[in-house]
matplotlib code that plots the C-alpha trace (Angstrom):
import matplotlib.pyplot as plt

x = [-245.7, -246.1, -249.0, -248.8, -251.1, -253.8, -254.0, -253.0, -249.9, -247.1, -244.4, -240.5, -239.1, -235.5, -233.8, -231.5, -230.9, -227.2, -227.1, -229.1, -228.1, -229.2, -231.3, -234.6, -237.2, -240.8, -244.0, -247.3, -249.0, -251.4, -249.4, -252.4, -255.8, -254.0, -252.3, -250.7, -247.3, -246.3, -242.4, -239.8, -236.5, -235.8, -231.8, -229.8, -227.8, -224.9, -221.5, -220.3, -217.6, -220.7, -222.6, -219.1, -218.9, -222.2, -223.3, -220.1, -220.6, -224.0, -223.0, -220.0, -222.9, -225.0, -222.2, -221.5, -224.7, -225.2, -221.9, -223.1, -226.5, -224.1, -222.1, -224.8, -226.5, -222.9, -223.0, -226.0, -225.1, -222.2, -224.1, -226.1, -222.9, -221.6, -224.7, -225.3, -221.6, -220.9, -224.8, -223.8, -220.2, -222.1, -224.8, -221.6, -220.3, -223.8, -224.6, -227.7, -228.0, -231.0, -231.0, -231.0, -227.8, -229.7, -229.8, -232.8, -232.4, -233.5, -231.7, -232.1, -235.1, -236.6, -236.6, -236.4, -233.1, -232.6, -228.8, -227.0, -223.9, -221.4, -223.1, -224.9, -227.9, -230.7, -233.8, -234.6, -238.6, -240.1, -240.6, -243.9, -245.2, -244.2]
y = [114.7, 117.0, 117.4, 117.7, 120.4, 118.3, 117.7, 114.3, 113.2, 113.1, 109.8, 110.4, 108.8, 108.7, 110.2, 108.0, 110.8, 111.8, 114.9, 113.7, 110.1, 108.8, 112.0, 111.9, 113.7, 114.2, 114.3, 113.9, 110.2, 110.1, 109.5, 108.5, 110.9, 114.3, 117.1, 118.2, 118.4, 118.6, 118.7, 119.1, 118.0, 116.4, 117.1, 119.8, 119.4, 117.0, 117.7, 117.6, 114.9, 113.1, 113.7, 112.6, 109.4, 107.9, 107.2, 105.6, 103.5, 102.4, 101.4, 99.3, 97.6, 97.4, 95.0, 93.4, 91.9, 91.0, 89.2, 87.0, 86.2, 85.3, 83.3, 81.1, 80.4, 79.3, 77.1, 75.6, 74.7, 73.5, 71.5, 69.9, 69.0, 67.4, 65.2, 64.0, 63.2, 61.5, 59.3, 56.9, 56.3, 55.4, 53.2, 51.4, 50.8, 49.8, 47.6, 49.5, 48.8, 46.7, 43.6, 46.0, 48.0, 50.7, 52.7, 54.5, 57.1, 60.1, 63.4, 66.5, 67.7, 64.4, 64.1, 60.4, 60.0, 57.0, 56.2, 53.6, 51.6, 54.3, 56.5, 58.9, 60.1, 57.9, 60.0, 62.6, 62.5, 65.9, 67.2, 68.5, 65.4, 63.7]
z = [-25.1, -28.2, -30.2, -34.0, -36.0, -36.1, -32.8, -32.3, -30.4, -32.7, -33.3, -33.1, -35.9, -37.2, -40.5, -42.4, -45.5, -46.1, -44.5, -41.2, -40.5, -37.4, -36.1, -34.6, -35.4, -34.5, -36.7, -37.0, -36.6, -39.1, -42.1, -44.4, -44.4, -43.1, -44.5, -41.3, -42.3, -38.6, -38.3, -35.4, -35.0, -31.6, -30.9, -32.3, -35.3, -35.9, -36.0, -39.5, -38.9, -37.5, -41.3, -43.2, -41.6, -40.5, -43.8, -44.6, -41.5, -42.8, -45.8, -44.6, -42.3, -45.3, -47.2, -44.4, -44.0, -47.8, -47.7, -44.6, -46.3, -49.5, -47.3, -45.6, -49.1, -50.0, -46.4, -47.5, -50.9, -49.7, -47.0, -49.5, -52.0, -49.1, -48.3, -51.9, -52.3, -49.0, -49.7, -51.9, -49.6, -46.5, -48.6, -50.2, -46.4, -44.8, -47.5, -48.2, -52.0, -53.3, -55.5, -58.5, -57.1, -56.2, -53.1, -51.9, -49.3, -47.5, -47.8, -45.3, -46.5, -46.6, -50.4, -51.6, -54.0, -55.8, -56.5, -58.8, -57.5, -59.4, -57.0, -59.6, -58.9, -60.9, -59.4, -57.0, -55.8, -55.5, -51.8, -51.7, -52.8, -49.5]

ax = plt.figure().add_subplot(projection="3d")
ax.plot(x, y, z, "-o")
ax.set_aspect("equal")
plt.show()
């Protein structure tokens, strides 16, 4: 257990600056209401191999992630293409059109969509008015 400046027991955190990636270091608690400025790091010093290519690491992570959050927007999008497009195919097979020729169905997120016998979309009714 350390003890910062101020007397309170300090909190290891962990750098992620360019020229201490990963490193742990301990400091004072109280980050609001003191000027303790208590400081200590907790291992020695990286390598500097370990400094060139940690940060390269963590931006490869970094792009990896914001292309898999791009891709399951895309997923979705695509998921909801494929339900309004494959709607009016299964309404056409079931029968499910009205005496006007129209079809009104449910989508995924329970949205009421109203659909003409060409199969484009007449009306959509909003969600949150459900």
């Amino acid at each position: 257990m350390v003890t910062c400046f101020c007397g309170t027991q300090t909190r290891v955190r962990t750098s992620w600056t360019n020229f201490n990636p990963g490193r742990r270091f301990h400091s004072c608690a109280e980050i609001f209401g003191t000027d303790c400025g208590f400081f200590d790091w907790l291992y020695p010093p990286m390598c500097a191999r370990s400094v060139q290519i940690i940060p390269g690491l963590l931006r490869s992570r970094n792009q990896l992630q914001e292309s898999l959050v791009e891709m399951a927007a895309g997923r979705q999008r695509l998921k909801m293409w494929l339900i309004y497009a494959c709607l009016p195919l299964v309404a056409v097979f079931l029968g499910a059109f009205d005496a006007d020729g129209c079809l009104c169905a449910f989508d995924a997120d329970g949205c009421i969509c109203a659909f003409n016998a060409d199969g484009a979309c007449l009306a959509v009714a909003d969600c949150g008015a459900l």
